[in-house]
Backbone bond lengths (Angstrom), bond angles and torsions (degrees), N, CA, C in turn:
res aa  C-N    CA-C-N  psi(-1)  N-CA   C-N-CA  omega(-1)  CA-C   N-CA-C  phi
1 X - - - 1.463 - - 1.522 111.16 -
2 X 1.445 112.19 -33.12 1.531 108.91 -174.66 1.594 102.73 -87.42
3 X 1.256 132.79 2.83 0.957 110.18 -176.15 1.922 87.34 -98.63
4 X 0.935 119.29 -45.29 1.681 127.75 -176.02 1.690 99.92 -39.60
5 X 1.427 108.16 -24.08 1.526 97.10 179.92 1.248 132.29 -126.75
6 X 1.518 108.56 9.00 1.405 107.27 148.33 1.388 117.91 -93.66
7 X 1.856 123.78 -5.41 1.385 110.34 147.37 1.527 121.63 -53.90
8 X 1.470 120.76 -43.66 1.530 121.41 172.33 1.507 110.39 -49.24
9 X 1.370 119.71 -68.72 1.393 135.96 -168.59 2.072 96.47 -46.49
10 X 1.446 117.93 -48.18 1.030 122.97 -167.55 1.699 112.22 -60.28
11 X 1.536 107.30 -54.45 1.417 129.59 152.99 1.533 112.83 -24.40
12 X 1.058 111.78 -80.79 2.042 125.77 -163.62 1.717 88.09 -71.81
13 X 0.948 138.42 -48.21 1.246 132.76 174.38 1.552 120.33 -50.13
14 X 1.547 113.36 -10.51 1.384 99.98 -171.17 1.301 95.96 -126.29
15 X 1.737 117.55 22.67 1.698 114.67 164.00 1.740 88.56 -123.17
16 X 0.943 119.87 -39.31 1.490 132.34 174.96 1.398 123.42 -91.57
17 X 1.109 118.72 117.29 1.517 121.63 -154.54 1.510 92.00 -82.79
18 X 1.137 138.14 165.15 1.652 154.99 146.36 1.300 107.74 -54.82
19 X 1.399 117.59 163.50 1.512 125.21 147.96 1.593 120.28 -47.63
20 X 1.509 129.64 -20.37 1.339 135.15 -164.32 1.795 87.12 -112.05
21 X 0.906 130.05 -26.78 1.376 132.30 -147.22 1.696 112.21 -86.60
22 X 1.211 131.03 120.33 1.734 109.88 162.67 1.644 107.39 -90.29
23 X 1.648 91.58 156.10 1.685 97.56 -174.85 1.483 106.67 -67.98
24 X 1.242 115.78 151.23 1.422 123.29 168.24 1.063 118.17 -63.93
25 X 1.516 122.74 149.70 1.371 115.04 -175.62 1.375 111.58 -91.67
26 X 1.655 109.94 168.23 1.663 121.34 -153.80 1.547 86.78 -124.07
27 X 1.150 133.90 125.61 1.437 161.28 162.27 1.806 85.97 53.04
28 X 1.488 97.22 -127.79 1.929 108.07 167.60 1.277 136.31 -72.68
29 X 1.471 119.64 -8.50 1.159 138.40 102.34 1.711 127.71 58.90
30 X 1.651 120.86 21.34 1.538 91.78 -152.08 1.262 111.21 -91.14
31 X 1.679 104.76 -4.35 2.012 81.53 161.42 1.397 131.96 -118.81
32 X 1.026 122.10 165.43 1.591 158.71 -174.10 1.993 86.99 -31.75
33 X 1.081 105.00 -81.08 1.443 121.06 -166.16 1.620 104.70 -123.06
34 X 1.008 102.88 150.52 1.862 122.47 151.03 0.887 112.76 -83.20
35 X 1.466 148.91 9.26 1.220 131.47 -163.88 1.548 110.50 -123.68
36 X 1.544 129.58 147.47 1.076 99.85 -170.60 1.297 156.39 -54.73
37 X 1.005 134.53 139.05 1.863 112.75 -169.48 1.567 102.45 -122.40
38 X 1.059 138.22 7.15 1.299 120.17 168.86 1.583 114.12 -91.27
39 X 1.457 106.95 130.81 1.461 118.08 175.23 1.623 103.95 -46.35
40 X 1.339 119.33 138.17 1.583 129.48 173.55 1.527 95.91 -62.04
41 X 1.097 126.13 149.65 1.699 156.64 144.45 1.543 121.47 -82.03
42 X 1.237 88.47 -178.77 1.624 94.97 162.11 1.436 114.42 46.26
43 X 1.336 98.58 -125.69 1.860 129.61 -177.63 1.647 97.30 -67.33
44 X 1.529 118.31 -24.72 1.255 108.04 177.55 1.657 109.70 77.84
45 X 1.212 124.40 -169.73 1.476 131.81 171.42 1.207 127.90 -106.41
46 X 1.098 118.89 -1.40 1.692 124.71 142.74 1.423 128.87 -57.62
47 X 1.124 120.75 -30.28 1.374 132.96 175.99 1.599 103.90 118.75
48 X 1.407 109.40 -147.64 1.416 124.86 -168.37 1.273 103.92 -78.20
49 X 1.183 140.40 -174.78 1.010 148.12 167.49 1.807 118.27 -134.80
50 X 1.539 99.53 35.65 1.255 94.63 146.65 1.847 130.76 -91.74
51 X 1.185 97.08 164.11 1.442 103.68 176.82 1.873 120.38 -122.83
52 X 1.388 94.47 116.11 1.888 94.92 -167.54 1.505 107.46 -69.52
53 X 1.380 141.98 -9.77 1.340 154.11 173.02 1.963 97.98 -69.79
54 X 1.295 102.92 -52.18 1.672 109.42 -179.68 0.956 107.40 -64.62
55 X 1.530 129.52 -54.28 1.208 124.68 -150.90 1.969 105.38 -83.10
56 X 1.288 125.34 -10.61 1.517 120.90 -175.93 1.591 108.05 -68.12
57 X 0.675 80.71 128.19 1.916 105.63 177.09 1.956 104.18 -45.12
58 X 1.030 120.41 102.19 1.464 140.08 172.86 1.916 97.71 -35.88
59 X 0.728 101.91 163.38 2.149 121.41 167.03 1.650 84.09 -65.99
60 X 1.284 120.68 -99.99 1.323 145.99 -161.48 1.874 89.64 -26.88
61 X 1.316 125.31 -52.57 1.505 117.86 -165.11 1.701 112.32 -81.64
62 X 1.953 110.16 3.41 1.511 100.33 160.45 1.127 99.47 -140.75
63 X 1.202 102.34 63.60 1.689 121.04 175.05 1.400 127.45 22.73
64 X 1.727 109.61 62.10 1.367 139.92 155.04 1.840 111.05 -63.07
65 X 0.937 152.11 163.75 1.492 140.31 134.74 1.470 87.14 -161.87
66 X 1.878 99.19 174.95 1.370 106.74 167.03 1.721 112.69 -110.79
67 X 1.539 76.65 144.28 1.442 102.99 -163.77 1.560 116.28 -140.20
68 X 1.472 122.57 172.91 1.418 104.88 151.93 1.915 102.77 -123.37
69 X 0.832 100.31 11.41 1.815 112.59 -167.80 1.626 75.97 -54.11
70 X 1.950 102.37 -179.52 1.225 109.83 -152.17 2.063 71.29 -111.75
71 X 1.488 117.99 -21.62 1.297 120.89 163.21 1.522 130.77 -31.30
72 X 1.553 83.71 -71.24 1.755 114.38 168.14 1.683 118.13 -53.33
73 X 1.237 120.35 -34.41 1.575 133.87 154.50 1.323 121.61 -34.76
74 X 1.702 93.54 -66.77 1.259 118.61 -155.51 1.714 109.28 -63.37
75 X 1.878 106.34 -46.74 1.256 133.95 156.87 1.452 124.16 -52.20
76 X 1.014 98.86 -5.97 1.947 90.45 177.01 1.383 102.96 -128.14
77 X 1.658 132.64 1.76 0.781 150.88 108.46 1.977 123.02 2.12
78 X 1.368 84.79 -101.40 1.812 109.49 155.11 1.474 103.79 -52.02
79 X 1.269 151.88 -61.49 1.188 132.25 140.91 1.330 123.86 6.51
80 X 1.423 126.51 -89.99 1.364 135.94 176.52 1.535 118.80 -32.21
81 X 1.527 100.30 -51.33 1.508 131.86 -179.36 1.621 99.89 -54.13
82 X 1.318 120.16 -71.49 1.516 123.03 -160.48 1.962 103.62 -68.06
83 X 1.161 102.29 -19.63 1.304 88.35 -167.26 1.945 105.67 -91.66
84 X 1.564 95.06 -20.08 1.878 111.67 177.54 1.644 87.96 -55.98
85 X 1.954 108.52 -64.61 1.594 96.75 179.78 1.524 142.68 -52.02
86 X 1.115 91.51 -14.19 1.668 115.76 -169.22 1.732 95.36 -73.15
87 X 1.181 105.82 -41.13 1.665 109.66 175.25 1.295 132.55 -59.06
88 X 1.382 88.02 -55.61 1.564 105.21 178.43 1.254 128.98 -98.26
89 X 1.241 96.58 -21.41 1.843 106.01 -175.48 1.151 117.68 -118.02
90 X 1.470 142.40 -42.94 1.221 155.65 -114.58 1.823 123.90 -1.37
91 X 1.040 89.30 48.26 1.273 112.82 179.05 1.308 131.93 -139.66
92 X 1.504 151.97 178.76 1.249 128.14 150.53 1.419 108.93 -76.85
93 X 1.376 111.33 153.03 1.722 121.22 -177.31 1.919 98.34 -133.13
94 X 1.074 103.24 6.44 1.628 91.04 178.43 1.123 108.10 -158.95
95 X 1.461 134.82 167.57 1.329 126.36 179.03 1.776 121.78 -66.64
96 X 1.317 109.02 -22.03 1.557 121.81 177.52 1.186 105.74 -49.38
97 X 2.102 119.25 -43.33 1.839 96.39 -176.86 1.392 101.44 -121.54
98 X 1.267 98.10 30.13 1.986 85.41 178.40 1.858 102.67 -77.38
99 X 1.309 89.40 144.02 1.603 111.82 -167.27 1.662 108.54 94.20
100 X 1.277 108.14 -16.98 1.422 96.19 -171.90 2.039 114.19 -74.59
101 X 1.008 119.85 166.79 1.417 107.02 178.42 1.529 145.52 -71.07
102 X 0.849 108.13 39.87 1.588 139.10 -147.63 1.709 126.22 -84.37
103 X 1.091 87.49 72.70 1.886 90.14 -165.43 1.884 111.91 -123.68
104 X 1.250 112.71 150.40 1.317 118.45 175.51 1.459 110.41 -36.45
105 X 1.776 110.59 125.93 1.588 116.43 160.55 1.751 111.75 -71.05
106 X 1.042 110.03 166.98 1.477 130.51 -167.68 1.142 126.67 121.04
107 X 1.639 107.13 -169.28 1.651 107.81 178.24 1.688 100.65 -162.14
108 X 1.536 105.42 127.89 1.608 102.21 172.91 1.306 100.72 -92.37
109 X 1.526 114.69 172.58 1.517 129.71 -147.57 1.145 112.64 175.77
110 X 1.783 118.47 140.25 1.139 127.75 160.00 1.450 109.27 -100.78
111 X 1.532 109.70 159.10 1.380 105.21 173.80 1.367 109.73 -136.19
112 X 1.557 127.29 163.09 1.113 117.79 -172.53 1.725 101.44 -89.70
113 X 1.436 124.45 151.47 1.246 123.58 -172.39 1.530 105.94 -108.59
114 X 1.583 119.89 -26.08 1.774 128.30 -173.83 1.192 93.47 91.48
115 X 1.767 142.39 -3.27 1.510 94.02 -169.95 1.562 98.81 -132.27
116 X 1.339 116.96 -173.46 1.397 103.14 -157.83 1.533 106.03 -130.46
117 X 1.555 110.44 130.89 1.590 119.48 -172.89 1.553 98.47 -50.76
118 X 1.586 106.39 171.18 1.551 118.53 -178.68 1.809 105.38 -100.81
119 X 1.552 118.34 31.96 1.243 138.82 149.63 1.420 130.04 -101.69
120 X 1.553 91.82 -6.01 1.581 96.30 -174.18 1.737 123.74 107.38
121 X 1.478 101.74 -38.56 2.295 113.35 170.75 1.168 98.61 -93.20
122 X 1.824 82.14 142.98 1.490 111.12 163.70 1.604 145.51 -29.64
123 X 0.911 103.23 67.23 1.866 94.93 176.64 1.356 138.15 -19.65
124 X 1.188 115.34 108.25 1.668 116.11 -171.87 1.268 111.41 -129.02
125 X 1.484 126.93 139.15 1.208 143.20 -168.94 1.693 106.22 -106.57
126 X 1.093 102.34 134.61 1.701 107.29 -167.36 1.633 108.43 -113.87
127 X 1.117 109.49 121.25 1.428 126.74 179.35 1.583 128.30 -119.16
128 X 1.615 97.19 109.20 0.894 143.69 173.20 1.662 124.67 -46.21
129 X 1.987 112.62 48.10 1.456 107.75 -179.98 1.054 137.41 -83.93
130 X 1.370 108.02 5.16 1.567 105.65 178.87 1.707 104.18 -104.96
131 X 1.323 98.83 140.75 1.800 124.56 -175.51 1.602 95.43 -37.38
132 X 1.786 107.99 134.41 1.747 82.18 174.53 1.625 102.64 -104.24
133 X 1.720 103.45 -13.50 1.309 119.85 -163.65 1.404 130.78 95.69
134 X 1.296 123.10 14.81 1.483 119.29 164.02 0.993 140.29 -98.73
135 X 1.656 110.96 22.19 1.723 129.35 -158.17 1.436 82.04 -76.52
136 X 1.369 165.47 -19.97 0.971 115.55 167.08 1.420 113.29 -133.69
137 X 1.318 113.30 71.55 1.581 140.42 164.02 1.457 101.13 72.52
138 X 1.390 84.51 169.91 1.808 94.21 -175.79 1.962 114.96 -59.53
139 X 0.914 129.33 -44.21 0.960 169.76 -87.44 1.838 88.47 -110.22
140 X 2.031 96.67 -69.64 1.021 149.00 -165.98 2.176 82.14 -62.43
141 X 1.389 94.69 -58.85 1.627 98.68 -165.10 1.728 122.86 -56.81
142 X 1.936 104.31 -39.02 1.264 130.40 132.60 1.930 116.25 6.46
143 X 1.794 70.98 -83.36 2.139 81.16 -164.72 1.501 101.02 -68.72
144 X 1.204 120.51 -34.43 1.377 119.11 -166.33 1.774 95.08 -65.00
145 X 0.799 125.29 -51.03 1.547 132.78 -165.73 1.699 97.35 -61.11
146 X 1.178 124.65 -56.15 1.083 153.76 -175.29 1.718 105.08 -46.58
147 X 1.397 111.98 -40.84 1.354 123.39 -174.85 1.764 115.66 -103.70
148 X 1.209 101.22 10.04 1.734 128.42 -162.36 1.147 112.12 29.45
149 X 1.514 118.02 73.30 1.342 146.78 169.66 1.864 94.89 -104.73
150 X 1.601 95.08 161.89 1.483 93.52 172.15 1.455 95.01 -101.97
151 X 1.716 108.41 -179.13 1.141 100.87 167.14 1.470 144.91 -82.48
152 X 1.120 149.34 -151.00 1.554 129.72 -144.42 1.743 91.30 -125.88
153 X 1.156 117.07 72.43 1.480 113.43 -155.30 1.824 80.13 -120.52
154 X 1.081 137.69 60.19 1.635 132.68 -170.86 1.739 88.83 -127.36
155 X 1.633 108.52 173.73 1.435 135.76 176.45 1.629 95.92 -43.81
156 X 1.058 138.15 -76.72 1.543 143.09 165.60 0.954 117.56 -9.97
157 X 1.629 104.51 -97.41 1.372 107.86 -177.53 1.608 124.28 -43.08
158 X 1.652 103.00 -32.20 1.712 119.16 174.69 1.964 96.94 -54.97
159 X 1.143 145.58 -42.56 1.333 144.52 -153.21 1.268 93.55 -87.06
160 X 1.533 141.53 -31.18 1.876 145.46 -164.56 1.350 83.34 -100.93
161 X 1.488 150.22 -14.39 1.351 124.15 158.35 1.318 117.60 -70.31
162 X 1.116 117.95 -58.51 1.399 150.07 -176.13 1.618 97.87 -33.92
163 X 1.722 101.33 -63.78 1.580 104.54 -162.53 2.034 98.62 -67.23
164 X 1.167 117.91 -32.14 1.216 118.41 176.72 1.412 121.86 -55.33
165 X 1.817 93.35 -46.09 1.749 81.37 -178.41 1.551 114.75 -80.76
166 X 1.261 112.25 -3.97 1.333 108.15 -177.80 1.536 121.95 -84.52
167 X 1.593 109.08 -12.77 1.618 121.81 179.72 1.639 83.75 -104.73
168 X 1.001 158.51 23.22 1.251 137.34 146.63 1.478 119.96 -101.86
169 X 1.722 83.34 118.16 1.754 97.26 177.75 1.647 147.10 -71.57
170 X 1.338 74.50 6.83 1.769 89.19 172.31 1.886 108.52 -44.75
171 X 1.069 123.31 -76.35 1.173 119.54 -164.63 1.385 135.08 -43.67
172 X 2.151 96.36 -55.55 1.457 115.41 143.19 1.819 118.28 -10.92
173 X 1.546 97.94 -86.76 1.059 123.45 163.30 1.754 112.33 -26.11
174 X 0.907 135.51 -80.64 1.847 127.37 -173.40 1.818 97.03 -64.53
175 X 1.192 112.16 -21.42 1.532 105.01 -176.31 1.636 105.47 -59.56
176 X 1.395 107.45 -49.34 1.226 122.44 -136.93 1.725 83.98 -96.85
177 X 1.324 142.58 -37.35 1.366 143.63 165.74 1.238 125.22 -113.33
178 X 1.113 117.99 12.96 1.748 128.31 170.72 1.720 91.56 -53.01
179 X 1.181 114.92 178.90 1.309 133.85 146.73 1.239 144.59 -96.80
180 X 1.665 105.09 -14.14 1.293 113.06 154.07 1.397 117.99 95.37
181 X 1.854 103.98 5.60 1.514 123.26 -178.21 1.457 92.85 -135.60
182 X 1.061 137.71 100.73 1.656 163.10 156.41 1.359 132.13 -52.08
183 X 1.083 116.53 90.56 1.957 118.19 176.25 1.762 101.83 -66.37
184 X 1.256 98.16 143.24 1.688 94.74 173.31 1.335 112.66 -131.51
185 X 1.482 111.16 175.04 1.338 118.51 135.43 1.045 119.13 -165.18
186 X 1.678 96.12 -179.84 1.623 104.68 -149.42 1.894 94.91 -93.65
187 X 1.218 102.62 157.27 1.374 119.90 -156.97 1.691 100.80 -143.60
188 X 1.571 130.72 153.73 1.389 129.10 168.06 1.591 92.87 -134.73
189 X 1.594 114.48 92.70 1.805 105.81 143.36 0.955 139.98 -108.77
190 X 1.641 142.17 152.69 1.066 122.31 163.79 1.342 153.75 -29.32
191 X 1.210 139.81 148.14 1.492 124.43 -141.02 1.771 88.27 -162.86
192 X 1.594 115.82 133.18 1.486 115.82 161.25 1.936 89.42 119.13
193 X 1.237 92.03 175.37 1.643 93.78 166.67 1.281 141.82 -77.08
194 X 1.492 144.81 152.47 1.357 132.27 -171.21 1.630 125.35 -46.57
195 X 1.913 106.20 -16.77 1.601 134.89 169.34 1.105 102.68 -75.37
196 X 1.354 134.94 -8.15 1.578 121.66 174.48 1.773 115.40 85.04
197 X 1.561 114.34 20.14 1.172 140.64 164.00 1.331 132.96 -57.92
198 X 1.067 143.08 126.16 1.809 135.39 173.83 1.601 104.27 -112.82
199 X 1.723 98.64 -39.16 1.757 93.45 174.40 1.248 85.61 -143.64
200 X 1.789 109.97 -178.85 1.521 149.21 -116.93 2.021 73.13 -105.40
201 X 1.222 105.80 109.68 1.481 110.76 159.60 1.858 105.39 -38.99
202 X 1.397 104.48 -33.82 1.986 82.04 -152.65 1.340 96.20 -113.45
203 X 1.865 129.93 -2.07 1.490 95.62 177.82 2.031 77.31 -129.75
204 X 1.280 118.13 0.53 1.105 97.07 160.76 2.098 109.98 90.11
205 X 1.207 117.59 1.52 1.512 142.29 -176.99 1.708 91.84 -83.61
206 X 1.109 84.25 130.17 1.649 106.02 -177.92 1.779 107.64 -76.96
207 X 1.676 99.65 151.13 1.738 94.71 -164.91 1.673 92.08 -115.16
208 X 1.395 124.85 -10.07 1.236 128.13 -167.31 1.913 98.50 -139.80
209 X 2.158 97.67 171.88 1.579 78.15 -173.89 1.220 83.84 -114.49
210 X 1.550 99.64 176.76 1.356 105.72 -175.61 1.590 127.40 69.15
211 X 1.095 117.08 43.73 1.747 124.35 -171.83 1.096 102.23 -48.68
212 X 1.484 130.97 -51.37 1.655 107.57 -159.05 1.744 113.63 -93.88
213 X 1.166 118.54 16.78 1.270 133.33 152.25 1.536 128.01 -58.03
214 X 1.292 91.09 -43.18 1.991 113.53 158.65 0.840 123.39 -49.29
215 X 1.626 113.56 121.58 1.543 118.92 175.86 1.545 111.73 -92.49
216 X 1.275 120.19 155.13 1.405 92.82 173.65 1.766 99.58 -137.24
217 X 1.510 100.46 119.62 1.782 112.16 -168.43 1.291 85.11 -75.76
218 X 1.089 173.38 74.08 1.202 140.50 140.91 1.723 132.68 61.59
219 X 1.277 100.34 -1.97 1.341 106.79 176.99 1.896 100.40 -151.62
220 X 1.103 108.58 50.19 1.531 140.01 -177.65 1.581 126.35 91.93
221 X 1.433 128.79 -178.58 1.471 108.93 164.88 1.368 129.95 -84.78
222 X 1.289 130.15 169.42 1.264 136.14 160.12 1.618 128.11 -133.52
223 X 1.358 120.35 130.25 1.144 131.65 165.97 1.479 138.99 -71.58
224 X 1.530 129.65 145.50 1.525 114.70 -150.71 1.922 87.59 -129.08
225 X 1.177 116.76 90.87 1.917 113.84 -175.31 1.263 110.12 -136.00
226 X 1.342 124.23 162.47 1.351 144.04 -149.98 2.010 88.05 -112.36
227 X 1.186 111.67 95.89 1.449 116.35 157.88 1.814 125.17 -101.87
228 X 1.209 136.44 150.92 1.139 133.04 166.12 1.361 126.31 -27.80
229 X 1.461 137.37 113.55 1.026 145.60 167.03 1.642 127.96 -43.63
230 X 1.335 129.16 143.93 1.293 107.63 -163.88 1.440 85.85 -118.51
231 X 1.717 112.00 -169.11 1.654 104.26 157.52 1.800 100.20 -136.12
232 X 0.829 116.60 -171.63 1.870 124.64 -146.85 1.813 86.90 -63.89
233 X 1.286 134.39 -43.90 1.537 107.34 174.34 1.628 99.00 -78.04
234 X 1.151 150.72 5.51 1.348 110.41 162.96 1.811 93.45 122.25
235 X 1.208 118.12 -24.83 1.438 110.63 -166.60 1.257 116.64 -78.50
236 X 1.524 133.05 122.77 1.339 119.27 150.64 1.623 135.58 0.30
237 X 1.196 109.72 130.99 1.377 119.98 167.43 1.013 138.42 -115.65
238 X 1.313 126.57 94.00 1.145 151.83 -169.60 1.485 123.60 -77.49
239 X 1.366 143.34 119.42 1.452 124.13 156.82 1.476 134.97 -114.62
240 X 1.191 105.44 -158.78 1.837 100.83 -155.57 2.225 81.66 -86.28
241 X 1.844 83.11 173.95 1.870 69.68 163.15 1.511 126.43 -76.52
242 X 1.500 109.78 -32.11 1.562 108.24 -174.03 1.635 103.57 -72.66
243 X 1.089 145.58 -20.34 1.430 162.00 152.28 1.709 103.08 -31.59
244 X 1.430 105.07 -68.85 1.123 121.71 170.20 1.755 139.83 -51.19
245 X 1.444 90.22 -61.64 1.610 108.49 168.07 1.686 106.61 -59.54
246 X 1.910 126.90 -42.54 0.947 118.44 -174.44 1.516 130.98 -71.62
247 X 1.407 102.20 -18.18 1.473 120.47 -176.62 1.764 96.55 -73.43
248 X 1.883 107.16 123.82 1.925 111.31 162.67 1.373 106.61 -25.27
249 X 0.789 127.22 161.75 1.397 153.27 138.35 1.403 113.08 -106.75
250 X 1.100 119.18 80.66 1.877 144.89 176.22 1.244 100.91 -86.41
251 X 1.400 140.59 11.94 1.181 118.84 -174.85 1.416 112.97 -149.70
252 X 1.551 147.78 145.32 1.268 122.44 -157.11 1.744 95.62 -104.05
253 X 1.647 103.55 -151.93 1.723 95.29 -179.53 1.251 111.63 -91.38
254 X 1.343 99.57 -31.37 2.014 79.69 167.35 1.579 131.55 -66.40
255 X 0.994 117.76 5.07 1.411 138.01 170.31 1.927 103.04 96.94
256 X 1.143 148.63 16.31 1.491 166.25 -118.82 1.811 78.23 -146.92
257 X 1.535 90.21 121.23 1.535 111.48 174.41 1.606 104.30 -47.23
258 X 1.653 130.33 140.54 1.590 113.76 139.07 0.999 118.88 -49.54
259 X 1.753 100.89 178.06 1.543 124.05 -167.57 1.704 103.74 -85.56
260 X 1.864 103.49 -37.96 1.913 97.17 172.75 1.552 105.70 -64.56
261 X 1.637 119.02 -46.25 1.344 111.89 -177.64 1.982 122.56 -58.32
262 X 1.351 94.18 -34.52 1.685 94.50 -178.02 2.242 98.27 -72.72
263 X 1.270 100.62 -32.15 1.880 81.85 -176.54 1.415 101.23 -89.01
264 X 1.534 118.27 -25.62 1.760 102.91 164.39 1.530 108.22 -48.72
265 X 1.087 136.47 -63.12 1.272 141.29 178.81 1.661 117.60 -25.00
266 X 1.846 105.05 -63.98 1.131 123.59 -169.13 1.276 91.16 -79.64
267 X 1.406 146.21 13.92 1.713 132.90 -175.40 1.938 72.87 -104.12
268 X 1.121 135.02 -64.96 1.637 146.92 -138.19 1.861 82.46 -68.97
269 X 1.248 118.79 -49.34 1.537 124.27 -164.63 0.929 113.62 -48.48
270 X 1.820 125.53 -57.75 1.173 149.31 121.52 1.558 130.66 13.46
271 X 1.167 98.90 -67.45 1.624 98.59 -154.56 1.846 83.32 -93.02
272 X 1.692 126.76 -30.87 1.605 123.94 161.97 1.511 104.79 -35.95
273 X 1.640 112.86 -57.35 1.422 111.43 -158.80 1.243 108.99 -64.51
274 X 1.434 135.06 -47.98 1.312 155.89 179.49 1.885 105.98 -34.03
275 X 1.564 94.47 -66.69 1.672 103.04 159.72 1.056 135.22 -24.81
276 X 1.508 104.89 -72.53 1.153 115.08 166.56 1.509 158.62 -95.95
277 X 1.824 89.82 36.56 1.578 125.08 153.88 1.804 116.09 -47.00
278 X 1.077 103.32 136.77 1.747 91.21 156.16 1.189 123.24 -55.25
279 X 1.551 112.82 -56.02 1.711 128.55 -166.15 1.644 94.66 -54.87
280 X 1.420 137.96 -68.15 1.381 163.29 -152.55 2.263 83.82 -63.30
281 X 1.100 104.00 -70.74 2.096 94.79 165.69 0.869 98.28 -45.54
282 X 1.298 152.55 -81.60 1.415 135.97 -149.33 1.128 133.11 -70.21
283 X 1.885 112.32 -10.81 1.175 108.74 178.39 1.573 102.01 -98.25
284 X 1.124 101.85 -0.90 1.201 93.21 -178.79 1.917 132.35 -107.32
285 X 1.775 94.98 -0.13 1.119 132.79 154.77 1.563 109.95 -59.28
286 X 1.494 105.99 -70.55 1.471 104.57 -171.21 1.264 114.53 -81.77
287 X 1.425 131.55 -2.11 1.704 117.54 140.45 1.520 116.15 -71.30
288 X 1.313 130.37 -12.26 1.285 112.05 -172.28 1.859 106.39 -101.12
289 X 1.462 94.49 -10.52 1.730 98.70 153.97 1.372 124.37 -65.78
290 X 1.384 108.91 -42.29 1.522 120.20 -168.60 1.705 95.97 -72.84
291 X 0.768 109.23 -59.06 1.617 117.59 -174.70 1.682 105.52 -43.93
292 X 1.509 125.41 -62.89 1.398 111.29 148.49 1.399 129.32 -31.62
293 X 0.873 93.76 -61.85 1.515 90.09 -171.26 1.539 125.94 -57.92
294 X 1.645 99.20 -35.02 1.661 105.74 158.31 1.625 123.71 -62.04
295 X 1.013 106.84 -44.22 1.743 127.14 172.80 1.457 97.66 -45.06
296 X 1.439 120.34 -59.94 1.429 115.90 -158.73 1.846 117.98 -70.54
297 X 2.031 94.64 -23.13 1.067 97.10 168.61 1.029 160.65 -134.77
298 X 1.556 89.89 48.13 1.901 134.70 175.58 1.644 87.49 -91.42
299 X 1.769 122.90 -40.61 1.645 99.02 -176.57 0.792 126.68 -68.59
C-alpha cells in the first residue's frame, strides 16, 4: 500500500508543487503566480485607519457647554443644527451653522495593490472616503442646488455610497479576468480629510502611507502614484505578458524615474538645449544655404 502511494504522492507532486517545492514554469513564464505576492505594509489591506465616530467634532469643540445663560441656549441650539447638518449635509444648510465647522467625514487614500505596472512602479489603488454626494443621482443633486441647499455629502448619504460601491462589480470583475499585467498611470489626488488632515490630530496615527510623500497646497494634501490605466469608457487596462515584459521599465517601485530613464531624459534635455542656441541656428542656417546653393549648381 505504501508503495501505491508514494507513486500517487510522486504523481500530484509533479503538477502540484509541495510545501518545499516551487511550481514549474509554464512556457516563458518566470513566475509562480500573477497574483499578488507582496505582504501589505503600511495601511495594510483593510484600508486606513481612520475612524468617522473619532473624527466628529465634540459639543465642547463648537462651542456647546452647559449652561443656563440665554448664550448657552442659543449654542446648543446651533448644536442641534450642526450635528442635523452633519447628517445630511456635511455642510452648513441654514443660517443657524453657517460659519460653523462643518465639512464632509472621511478619508482619501492610496493603497498598496502588490502588483507591478508594465513601467516597472508599484500599483496603487486610490480610495475615495470622503462623501462626494451623488448617492442619489444627479437629478436628486439638481433640486437640491436648485433650492440652495448644499449637496448631500453628510453620514447618510456617505452609507448609500459606500453600499453602492461595494455591490459594484467592476473590480471583482478585472480581478477575476484581468490578466494580471497592468498599464498605468501616474495620477496626483488629494489625500487626508476634508480638514486638511493626514493623521489623527489627538493620538497622532497616520491615515495615509507614506506621509512625507505629501504635498501640502495649502488647501489640503496631495499624492503623486502610479494607478491602473483606464480607456475612454472607463475600463481597466490590462495586457498580454509579452506586451508587458516588452514595455522599459523606466521607472523603479517607488514610482521615482530610473537611472537609464533619468540620463535618457538628460541626453533629450541636452541635445533640446544645444538646438536651441543662437550659434547652433546659425550654423545651421548657413549649411542649409550652402546646401542650396550646391543643389542649384549640380542642375
Amino acid at each position: 500500500m505504501s508503495s501505491v502511494q508514494n507513486v500517487t504522492n510522486n504523481a500530484n507532486n509533479s503538477v502540484v508543487p509541495g510545501p518545499n517545492q516551487s511550481a514549474p514554469q509554464q512556457g516563458s513564464e518566470t513566475r509562480t503566480s500573477i497574483l499578488p505576492s507582496m505582504v501589505p505594509s503600511g495601511i495594510g489591506m483593510f484600508g486606513s485607519s481612520y475612524n468617522a465616530a473619532n473624527a466628529m467634532l465634540t459639543p465642547p469643540q463648537i462651542g456647546v457647554t452647559a449652561g443656563d445663560s440665554m448664550g448657552d441656549v442659543i449654542n446648543a441650539v446651533k448644536g442641534v443644527g450642526f450635528y442635523s447638518d452633519q447628517i445630511g449635509f456635511g455642510a452648513p444648510s441654514t443660517g443657524l451653522t453657517q460659519g460653523m465647522p462643518l465639512a464632509p467625514l472621511g478619508v482619501n487614500y492610496f493603497m498598496r495593490t502588490g502588483q507591478t505596472c508594465s513601467n516597472g512602479a508599484e500599483m496603487w489603488q486610490y480610495i475615495q472616503g470622503i462623501t462626494q454626494g451623488n448617492a442619489l443621482g444627479q437629478n436628486v443633486a439638481t433640486a437640491m442646488a436648485e433650492m440652495g441647499l448644499p449637496p448631500l455629502k453628510g453620514l447618510a448619504p456617505g452609507m448609500i455610497e459606500d453600499a453602492e460601491n461595494a455591490l459594484n462589480p467592476a473590480p471583482l470583475l478585472n480581478a477575476l479576468f484581468g490578466s494580471g499585467y497592468p498599464q498605468c498611470k501616474q495620477v496626483t489626488l488629494s489625500v487626508g480629510d476634508a480638514y486638511g488632515h493626514i493623521v489623527d490630530p489627538t493620538t497622532g496615527e497616520p491615515w495615509i502611507e507614506d506621509q512625507n510623500t505629501a504635498v501640502n497646497t495649502g488647501n489640503g494634501f496631495v499624492q503623486t502614484r502610479w494607478v491602473q490605466d483606464t480607456d475612454s469608457f472607463g475600463n481597466p487596462i490590462n495586457l498580454t505578458r509579452d506586451q508587458w515584459a516588452s514595455t522599459p521599465k523606466t521607472y523603479n517601485a517607488d514610482g521615482t524615474p530610473s537611472q537609464q530613464s533619468q540620463k535618457t531624459q538628460q541626453q533629450i534635455e541636452t541635445f533640446q538645449n544645444i538646438l536651441t542656441r543662437p550659434s547652433t541656428i546659425t550654423v545651421i542656417g548657413v549649411l542649409c544655404v550652402l546646401a542650396l546653393g550646391t543643389f542649384r549648381y549640380i542642375r
